[in-house]
VMD Tcl script that builds the backbone (N, CA, C; Angstrom):
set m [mol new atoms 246]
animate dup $m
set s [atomselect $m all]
$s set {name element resname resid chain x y z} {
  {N N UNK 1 A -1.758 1.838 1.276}
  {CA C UNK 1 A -2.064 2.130 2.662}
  {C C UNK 1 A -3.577 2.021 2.858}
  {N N UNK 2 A -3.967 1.359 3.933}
  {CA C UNK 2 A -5.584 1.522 4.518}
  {C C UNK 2 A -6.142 2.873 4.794}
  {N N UNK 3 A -7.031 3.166 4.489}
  {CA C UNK 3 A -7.751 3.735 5.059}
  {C C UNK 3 A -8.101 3.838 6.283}
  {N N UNK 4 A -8.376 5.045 6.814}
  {CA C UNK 4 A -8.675 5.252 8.112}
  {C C UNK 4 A -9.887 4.637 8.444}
  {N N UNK 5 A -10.581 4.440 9.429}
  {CA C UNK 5 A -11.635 3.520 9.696}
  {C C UNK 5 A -12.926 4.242 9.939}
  {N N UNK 6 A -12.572 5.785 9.846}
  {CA C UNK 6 A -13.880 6.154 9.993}
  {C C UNK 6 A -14.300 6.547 8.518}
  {N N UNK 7 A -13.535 6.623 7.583}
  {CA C UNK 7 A -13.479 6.783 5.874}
  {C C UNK 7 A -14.122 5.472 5.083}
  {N N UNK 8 A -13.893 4.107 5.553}
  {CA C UNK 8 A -14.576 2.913 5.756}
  {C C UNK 8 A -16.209 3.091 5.439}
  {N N UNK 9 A -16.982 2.536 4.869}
  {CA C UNK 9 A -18.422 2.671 4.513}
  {C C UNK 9 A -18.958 1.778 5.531}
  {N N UNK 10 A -20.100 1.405 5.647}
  {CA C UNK 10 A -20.868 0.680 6.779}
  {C C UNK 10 A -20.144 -0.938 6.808}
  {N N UNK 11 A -20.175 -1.070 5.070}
  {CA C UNK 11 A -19.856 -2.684 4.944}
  {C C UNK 11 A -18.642 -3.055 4.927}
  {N N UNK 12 A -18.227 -1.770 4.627}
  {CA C UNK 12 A -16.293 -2.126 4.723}
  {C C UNK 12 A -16.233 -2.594 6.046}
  {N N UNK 13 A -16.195 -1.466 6.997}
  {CA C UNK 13 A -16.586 -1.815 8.313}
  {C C UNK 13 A -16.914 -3.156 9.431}
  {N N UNK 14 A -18.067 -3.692 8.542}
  {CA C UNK 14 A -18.439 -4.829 9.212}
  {C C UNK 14 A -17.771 -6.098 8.849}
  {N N UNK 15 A -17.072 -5.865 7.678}
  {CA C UNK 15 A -15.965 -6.990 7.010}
  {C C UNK 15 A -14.358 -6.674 7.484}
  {N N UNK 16 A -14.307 -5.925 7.798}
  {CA C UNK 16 A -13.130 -5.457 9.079}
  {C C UNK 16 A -13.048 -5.667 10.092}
  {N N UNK 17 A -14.034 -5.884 10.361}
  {CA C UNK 17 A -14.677 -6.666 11.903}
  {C C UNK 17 A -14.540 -8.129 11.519}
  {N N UNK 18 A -14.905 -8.760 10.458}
  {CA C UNK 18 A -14.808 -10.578 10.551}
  {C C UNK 18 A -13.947 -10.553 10.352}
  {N N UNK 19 A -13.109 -9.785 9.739}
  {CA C UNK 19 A -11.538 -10.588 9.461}
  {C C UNK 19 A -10.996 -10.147 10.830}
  {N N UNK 20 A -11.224 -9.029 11.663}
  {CA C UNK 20 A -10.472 -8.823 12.617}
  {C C UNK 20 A -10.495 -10.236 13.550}
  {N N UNK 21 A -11.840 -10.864 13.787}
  {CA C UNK 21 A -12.278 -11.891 14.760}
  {C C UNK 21 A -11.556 -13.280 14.027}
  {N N UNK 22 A -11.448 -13.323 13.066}
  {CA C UNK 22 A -10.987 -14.393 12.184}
  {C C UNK 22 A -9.361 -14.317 12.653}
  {N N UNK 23 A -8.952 -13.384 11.870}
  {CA C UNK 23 A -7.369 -13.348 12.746}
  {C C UNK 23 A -6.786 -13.515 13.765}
  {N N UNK 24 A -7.887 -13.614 15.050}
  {CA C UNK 24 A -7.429 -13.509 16.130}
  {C C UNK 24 A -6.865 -14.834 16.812}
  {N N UNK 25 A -6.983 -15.836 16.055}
  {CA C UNK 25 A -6.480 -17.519 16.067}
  {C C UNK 25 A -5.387 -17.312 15.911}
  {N N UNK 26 A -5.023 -16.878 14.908}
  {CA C UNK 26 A -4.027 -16.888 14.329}
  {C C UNK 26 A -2.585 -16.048 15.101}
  {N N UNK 27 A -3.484 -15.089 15.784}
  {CA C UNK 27 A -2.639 -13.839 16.643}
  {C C UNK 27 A -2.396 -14.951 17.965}
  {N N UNK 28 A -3.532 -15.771 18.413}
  {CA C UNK 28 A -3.041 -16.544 19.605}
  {C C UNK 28 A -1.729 -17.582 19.713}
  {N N UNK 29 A -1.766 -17.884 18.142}
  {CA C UNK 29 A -0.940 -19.303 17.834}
  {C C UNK 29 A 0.281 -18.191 17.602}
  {N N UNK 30 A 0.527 -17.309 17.232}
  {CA C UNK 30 A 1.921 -16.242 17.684}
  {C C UNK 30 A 2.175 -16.532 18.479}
  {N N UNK 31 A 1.357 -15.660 19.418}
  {CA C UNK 31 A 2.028 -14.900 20.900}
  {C C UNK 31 A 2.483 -17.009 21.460}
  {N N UNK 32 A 2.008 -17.808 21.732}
  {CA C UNK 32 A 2.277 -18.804 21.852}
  {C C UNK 32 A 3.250 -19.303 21.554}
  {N N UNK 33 A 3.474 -19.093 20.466}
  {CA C UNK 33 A 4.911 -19.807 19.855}
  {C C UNK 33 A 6.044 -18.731 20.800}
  {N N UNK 34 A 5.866 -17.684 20.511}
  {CA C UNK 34 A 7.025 -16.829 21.201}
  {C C UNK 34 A 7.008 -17.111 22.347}
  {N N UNK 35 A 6.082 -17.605 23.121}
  {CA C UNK 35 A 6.163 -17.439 24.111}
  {C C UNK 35 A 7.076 -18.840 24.795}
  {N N UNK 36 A 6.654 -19.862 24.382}
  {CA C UNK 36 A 6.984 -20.919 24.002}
  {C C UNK 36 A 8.556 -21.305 23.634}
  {N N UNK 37 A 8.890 -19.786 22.993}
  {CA C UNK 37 A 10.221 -20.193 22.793}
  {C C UNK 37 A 11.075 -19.231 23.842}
  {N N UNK 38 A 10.423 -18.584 24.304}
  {CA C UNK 38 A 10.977 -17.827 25.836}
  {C C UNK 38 A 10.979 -18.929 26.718}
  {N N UNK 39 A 9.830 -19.735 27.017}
  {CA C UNK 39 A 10.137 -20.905 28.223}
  {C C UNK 39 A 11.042 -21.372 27.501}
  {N N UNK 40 A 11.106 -22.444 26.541}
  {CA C UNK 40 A 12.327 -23.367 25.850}
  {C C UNK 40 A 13.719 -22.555 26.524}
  {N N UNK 41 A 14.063 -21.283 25.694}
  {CA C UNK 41 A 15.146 -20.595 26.169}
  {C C UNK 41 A 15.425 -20.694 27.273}
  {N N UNK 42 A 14.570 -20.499 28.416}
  {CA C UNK 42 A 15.075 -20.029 29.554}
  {C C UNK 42 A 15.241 -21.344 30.215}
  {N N UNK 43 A 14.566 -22.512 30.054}
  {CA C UNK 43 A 14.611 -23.857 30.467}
  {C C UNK 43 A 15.896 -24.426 30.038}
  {N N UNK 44 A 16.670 -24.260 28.818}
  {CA C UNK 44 A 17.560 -24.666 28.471}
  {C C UNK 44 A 19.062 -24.035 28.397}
  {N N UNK 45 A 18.790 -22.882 28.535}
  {CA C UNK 45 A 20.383 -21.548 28.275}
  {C C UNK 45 A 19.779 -20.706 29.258}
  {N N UNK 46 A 18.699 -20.737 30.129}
  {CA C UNK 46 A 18.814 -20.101 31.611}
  {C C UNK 46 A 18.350 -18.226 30.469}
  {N N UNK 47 A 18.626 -17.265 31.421}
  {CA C UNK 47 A 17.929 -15.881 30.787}
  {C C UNK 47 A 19.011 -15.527 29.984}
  {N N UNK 48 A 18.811 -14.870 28.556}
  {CA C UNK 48 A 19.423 -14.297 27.582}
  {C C UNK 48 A 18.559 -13.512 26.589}
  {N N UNK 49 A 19.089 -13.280 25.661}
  {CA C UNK 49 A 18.185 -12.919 24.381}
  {C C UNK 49 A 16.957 -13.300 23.874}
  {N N UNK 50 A 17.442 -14.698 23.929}
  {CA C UNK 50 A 16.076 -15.423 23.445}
  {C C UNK 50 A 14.910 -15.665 24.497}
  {N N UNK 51 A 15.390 -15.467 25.582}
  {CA C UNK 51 A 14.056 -15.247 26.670}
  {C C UNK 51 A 13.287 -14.105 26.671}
  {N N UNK 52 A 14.191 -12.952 26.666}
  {CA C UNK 52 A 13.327 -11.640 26.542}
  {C C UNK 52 A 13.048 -10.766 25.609}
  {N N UNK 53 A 13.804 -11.173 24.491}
  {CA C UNK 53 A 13.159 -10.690 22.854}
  {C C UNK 53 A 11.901 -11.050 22.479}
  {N N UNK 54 A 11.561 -12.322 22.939}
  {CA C UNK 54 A 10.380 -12.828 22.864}
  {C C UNK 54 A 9.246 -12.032 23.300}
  {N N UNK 55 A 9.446 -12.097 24.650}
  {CA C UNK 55 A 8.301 -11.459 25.234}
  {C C UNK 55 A 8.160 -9.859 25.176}
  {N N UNK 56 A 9.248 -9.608 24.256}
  {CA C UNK 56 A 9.010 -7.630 24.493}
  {C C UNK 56 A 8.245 -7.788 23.317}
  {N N UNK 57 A 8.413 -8.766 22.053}
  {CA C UNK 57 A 7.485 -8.472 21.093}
  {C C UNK 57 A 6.084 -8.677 21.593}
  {N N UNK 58 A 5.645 -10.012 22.562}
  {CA C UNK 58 A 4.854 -10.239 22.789}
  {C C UNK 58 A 3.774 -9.027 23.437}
  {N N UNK 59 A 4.631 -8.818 24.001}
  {CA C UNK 59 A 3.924 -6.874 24.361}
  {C C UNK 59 A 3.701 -5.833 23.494}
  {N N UNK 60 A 4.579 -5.951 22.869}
  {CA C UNK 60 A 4.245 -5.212 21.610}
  {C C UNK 60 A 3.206 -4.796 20.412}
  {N N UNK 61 A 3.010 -6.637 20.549}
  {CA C UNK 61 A 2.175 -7.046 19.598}
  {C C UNK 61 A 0.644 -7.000 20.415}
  {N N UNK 62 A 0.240 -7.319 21.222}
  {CA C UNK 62 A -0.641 -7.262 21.879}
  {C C UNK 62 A -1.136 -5.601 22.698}
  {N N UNK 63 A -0.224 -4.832 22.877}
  {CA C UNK 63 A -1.152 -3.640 22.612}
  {C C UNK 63 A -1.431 -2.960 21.328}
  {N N UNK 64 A -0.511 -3.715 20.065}
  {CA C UNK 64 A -0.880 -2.784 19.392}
  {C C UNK 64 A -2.360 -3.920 18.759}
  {N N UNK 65 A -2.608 -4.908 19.151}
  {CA C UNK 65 A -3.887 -5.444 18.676}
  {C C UNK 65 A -5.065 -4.822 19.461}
  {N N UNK 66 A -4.542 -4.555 20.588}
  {CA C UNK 66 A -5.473 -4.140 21.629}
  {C C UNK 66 A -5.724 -2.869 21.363}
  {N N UNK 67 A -5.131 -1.720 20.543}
  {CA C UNK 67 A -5.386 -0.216 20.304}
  {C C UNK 67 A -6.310 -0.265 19.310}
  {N N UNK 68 A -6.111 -1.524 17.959}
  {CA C UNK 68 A -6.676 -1.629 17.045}
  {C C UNK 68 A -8.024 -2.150 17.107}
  {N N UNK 69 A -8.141 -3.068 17.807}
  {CA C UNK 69 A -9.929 -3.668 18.366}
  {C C UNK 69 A -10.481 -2.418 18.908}
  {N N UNK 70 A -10.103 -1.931 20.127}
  {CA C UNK 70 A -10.542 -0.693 20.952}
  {C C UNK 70 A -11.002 0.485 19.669}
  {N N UNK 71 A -10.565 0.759 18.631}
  {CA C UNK 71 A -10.505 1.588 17.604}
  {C C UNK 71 A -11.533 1.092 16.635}
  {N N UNK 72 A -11.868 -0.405 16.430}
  {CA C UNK 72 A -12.711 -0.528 15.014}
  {C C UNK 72 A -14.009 -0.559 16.329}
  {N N UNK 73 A -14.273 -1.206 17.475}
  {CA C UNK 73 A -15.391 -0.936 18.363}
  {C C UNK 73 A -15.738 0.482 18.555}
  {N N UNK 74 A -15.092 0.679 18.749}
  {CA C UNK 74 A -15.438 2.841 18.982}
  {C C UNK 74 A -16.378 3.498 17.708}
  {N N UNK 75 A -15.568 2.628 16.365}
  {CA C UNK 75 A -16.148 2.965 15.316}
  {C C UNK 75 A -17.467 2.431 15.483}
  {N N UNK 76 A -17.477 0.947 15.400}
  {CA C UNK 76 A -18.452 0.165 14.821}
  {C C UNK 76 A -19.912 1.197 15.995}
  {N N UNK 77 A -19.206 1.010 17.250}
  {CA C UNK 77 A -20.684 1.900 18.519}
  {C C UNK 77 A -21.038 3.344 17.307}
  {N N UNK 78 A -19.730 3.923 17.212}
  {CA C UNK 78 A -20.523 5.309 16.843}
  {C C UNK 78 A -21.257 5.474 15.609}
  {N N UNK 79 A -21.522 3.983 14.857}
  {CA C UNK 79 A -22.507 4.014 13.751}
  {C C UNK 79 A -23.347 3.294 14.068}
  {N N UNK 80 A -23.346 2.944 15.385}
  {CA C UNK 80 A -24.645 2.046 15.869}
  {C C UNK 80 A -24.788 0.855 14.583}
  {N N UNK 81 A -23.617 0.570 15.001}
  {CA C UNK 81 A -23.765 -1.334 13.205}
  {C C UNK 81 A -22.908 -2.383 14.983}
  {N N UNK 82 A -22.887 -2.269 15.903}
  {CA C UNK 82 A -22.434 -3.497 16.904}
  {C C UNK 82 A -23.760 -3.760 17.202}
}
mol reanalyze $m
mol bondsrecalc $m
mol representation Tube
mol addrep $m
């Protein structure tokens, strides 16, 4: 299990931060594909499963990236290292 982020040393920290920014390609080419396969679905078999399974993860996944950025920034301000 990780560590909490305020337990993190200065440099842990700031290397938690590049990989966070680094990943975030990678988080786009997700939500894309799902999303992607919600239009397909719905273009082809009209609304079902595969239209809106998609996009509940897509929500899913995106606040919980969004709690996690909001959380290493809070950190990174309150050691004055942004």
């Amino acid at each position: 299990m990780e560590k909490e982020l305020s337990e993190l040393n200065d440099q842990e920290l700031l290397e938690k931060k590049r990989k966070f920014k680094s990943n975030e390609i990678l988080n786009a080419v997700i939500l894309g594909v799902l999303v992607g396969i919600s239009i397909y679905s719905a273009a082809t078999e009209g609304f079902g499963l595969f239209t809106v399974l998609p996009l509940v993860f897509v929500g899913l996944a995106v606040n919980s990236w969004n709690k996690n950025k909001k959380a290493l920034e809070k950190e990174l301000i309150s050691r004055n290292l942004k």
